[in-house]
C-alpha positions in Angstrom: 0.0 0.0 0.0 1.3 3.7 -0.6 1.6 6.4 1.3 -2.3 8.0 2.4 -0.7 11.4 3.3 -1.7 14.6 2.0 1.4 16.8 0.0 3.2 19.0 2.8 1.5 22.1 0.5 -1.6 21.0 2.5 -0.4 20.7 5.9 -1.6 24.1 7.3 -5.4 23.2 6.1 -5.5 19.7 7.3 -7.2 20.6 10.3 -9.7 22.3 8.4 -10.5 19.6 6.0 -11.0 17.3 8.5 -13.5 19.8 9.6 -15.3 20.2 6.4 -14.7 16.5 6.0 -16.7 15.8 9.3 -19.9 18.2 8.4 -19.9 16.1 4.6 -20.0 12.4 5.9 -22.8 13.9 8.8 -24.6 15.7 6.3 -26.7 12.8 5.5 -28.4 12.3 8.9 -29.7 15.6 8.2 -31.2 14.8 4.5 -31.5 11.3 4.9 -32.3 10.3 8.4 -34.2 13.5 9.2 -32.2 14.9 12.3 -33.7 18.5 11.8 -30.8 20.4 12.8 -29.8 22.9 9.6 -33.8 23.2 9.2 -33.9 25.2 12.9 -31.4 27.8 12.5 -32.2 29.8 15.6 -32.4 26.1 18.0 -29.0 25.9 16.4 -27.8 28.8 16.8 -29.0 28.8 20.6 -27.1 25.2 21.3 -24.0 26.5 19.7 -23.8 30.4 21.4 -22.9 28.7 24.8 -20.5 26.1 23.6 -18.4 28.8 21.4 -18.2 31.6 23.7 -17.2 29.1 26.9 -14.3 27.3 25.1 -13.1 30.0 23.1 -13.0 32.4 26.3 -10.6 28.8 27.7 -9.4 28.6 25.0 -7.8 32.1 24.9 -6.5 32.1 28.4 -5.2 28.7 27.8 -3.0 30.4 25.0 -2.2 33.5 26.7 -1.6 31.8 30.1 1.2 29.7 28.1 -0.8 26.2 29.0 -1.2 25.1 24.9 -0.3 26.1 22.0 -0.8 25.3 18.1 1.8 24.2 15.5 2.2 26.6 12.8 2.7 23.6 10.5 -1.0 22.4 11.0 -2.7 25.3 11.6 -3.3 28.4 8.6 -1.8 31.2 10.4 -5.2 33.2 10.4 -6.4 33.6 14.5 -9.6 34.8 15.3 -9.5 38.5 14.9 -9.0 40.3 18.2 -7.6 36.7 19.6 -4.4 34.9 19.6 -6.9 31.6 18.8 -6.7 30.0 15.8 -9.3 29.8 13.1 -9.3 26.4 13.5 -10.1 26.1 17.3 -13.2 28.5 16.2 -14.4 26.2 13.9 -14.0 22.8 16.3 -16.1 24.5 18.3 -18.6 24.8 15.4 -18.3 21.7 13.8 -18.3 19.0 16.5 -21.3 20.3 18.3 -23.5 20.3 14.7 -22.3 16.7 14.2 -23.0 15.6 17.7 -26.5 17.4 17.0 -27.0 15.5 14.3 -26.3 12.4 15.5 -28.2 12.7 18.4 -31.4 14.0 15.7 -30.8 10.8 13.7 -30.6 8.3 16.3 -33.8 10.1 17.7 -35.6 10.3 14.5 -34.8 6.3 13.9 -36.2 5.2 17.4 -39.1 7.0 16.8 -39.8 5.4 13.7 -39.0 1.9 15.0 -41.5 2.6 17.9 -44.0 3.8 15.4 -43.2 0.3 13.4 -43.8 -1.8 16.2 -46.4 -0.4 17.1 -48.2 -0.4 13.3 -47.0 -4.0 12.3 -45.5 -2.0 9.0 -42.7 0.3 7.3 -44.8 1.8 5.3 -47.8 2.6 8.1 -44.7 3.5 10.4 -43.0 6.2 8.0 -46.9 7.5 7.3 -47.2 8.2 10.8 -43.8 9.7 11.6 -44.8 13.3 10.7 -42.6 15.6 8.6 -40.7 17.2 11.6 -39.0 13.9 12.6 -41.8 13.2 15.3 -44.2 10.2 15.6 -47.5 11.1 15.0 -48.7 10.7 18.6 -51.0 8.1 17.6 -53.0 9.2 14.6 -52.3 8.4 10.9 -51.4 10.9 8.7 -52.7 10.3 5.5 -50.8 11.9 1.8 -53.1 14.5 1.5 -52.0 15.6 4.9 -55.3 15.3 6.7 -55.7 12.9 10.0 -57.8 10.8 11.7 -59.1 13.7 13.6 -60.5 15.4 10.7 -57.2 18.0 10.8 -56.7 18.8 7.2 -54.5 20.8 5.4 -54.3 22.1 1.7 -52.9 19.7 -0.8 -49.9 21.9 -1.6 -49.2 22.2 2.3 -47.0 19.9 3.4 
Protein backbone atom coordinates (compact mmCIF):
# COMPACT_ATOMS: atom_id res chain seq x y z
CA UNK A 1 0.00 0.00 0.00
CA UNK A 2 1.31 3.73 -0.63
CA UNK A 3 1.64 6.42 1.26
CA UNK A 4 -2.29 7.99 2.45
CA UNK A 5 -0.73 11.38 3.33
CA UNK A 6 -1.69 14.58 2.04
CA UNK A 7 1.37 16.76 0.00
CA UNK A 8 3.16 18.99 2.78
CA UNK A 9 1.45 22.13 0.52
CA UNK A 10 -1.56 20.97 2.50
CA UNK A 11 -0.43 20.66 5.92
CA UNK A 12 -1.61 24.07 7.32
CA UNK A 13 -5.35 23.22 6.08
CA UNK A 14 -5.48 19.70 7.26
CA UNK A 15 -7.23 20.59 10.30
CA UNK A 16 -9.74 22.30 8.42
CA UNK A 17 -10.46 19.58 5.98
CA UNK A 18 -10.99 17.26 8.53
CA UNK A 19 -13.53 19.78 9.60
CA UNK A 20 -15.34 20.20 6.39
CA UNK A 21 -14.74 16.47 6.03
CA UNK A 22 -16.68 15.79 9.28
CA UNK A 23 -19.91 18.18 8.40
CA UNK A 24 -19.87 16.14 4.63
CA UNK A 25 -20.00 12.37 5.93
CA UNK A 26 -22.83 13.90 8.84
CA UNK A 27 -24.56 15.68 6.26
CA UNK A 28 -26.67 12.80 5.50
CA UNK A 29 -28.40 12.34 8.93
CA UNK A 30 -29.74 15.64 8.22
CA UNK A 31 -31.21 14.76 4.53
CA UNK A 32 -31.55 11.33 4.91
CA UNK A 33 -32.35 10.34 8.45
CA UNK A 34 -34.23 13.55 9.18
CA UNK A 35 -32.18 14.88 12.35
CA UNK A 36 -33.70 18.53 11.81
CA UNK A 37 -30.78 20.44 12.85
CA UNK A 38 -29.77 22.93 9.56
CA UNK A 39 -33.79 23.20 9.23
CA UNK A 40 -33.94 25.22 12.86
CA UNK A 41 -31.36 27.75 12.45
CA UNK A 42 -32.16 29.84 15.62
CA UNK A 43 -32.42 26.14 17.95
CA UNK A 44 -29.05 25.92 16.45
CA UNK A 45 -27.83 28.79 16.82
CA UNK A 46 -29.02 28.80 20.65
CA UNK A 47 -27.11 25.17 21.26
CA UNK A 48 -24.01 26.46 19.73
CA UNK A 49 -23.75 30.44 21.44
CA UNK A 50 -22.95 28.66 24.77
CA UNK A 51 -20.52 26.13 23.58
CA UNK A 52 -18.38 28.77 21.35
CA UNK A 53 -18.16 31.64 23.74
CA UNK A 54 -17.21 29.14 26.92
CA UNK A 55 -14.27 27.27 25.07
CA UNK A 56 -13.05 29.99 23.10
CA UNK A 57 -13.03 32.45 26.26
CA UNK A 58 -10.60 28.80 27.72
CA UNK A 59 -9.40 28.63 25.00
CA UNK A 60 -7.77 32.09 24.94
CA UNK A 61 -6.54 32.14 28.43
CA UNK A 62 -5.18 28.71 27.77
CA UNK A 63 -2.97 30.38 25.00
CA UNK A 64 -2.23 33.55 26.66
CA UNK A 65 -1.64 31.77 30.06
CA UNK A 66 1.24 29.69 28.07
CA UNK A 67 -0.80 26.24 28.99
CA UNK A 68 -1.18 25.11 24.88
CA UNK A 69 -0.31 26.12 21.99
CA UNK A 70 -0.82 25.33 18.14
CA UNK A 71 1.78 24.21 15.54
CA UNK A 72 2.19 26.62 12.78
CA UNK A 73 2.72 23.56 10.50
CA UNK A 74 -1.00 22.36 11.04
CA UNK A 75 -2.69 25.34 11.62
CA UNK A 76 -3.34 28.44 8.61
CA UNK A 77 -1.76 31.16 10.41
CA UNK A 78 -5.23 33.16 10.38
CA UNK A 79 -6.36 33.56 14.49
CA UNK A 80 -9.60 34.80 15.34
CA UNK A 81 -9.54 38.52 14.90
CA UNK A 82 -8.96 40.31 18.18
CA UNK A 83 -7.55 36.71 19.56
CA UNK A 84 -4.35 34.90 19.55
CA UNK A 85 -6.92 31.63 18.85
CA UNK A 86 -6.66 30.04 15.81
CA UNK A 87 -9.34 29.76 13.11
CA UNK A 88 -9.31 26.40 13.46
CA UNK A 89 -10.10 26.12 17.34
CA UNK A 90 -13.16 28.53 16.16
CA UNK A 91 -14.39 26.21 13.86
CA UNK A 92 -14.03 22.76 16.35
CA UNK A 93 -16.05 24.48 18.25
CA UNK A 94 -18.65 24.78 15.39
CA UNK A 95 -18.35 21.65 13.81
CA UNK A 96 -18.25 19.04 16.54
CA UNK A 97 -21.26 20.26 18.30
CA UNK A 98 -23.48 20.31 14.66
CA UNK A 99 -22.33 16.67 14.20
CA UNK A 100 -23.02 15.63 17.71
CA UNK A 101 -26.46 17.45 16.95
CA UNK A 102 -26.96 15.51 14.25
CA UNK A 103 -26.34 12.43 15.52
CA UNK A 104 -28.16 12.74 18.38
CA UNK A 105 -31.44 13.99 15.73
CA UNK A 106 -30.79 10.80 13.66
CA UNK A 107 -30.61 8.30 16.28
CA UNK A 108 -33.82 10.13 17.73
CA UNK A 109 -35.63 10.26 14.53
CA UNK A 110 -34.75 6.26 13.92
CA UNK A 111 -36.21 5.19 17.43
CA UNK A 112 -39.14 7.02 16.85
CA UNK A 113 -39.78 5.44 13.72
CA UNK A 114 -39.01 1.88 14.98
CA UNK A 115 -41.46 2.64 17.87
CA UNK A 116 -44.00 3.80 15.41
CA UNK A 117 -43.18 0.28 13.35
CA UNK A 118 -43.79 -1.83 16.19
CA UNK A 119 -46.39 -0.36 17.08
CA UNK A 120 -48.18 -0.42 13.28
CA UNK A 121 -46.95 -3.96 12.33
CA UNK A 122 -45.54 -2.00 9.00
CA UNK A 123 -42.74 0.25 7.35
CA UNK A 124 -44.83 1.78 5.29
CA UNK A 125 -47.77 2.57 8.10
CA UNK A 126 -44.67 3.51 10.42
CA UNK A 127 -43.05 6.23 8.00
CA UNK A 128 -46.95 7.48 7.26
CA UNK A 129 -47.24 8.20 10.79
CA UNK A 130 -43.76 9.66 11.61
CA UNK A 131 -44.77 13.30 10.69
CA UNK A 132 -42.57 15.61 8.61
CA UNK A 133 -40.73 17.17 11.60
CA UNK A 134 -39.03 13.93 12.62
CA UNK A 135 -41.77 13.25 15.34
CA UNK A 136 -44.22 10.24 15.60
CA UNK A 137 -47.54 11.05 15.02
CA UNK A 138 -48.68 10.73 18.60
CA UNK A 139 -51.04 8.07 17.62
CA UNK A 140 -52.98 9.22 14.57
CA UNK A 141 -52.34 8.42 10.94
CA UNK A 142 -51.41 10.87 8.70
CA UNK A 143 -52.66 10.31 5.53
CA UNK A 144 -50.80 11.89 1.81
CA UNK A 145 -53.13 14.48 1.45
CA UNK A 146 -52.03 15.61 4.88
CA UNK A 147 -55.25 15.28 6.67
CA UNK A 148 -55.69 12.88 9.99
CA UNK A 149 -57.80 10.77 11.73
CA UNK A 150 -59.07 13.67 13.61
CA UNK A 151 -60.46 15.41 10.66
CA UNK A 152 -57.24 18.05 10.76
CA UNK A 153 -56.74 18.82 7.23
CA UNK A 154 -54.46 20.81 5.43
CA UNK A 155 -54.26 22.13 1.71
CA UNK A 156 -52.90 19.65 -0.81
CA UNK A 157 -49.90 21.94 -1.62
CA UNK A 158 -49.22 22.15 2.33
CA UNK A 159 -47.00 19.88 3.38
Amino acid sequence: MGDMSLPASWDPYQYLLLMGGCLLITLPLELVLRARVYSRPRRLLAALLPVIVLFSAWDIVGIVRDHWSYSPRFTSGWDVPLTPMPIEELVFFVVIPICGLLTYGAVGFCLRLLAAWRSSGSARSALARVDSDGRAGEGRHVAADGSSARGDHRPSGEV
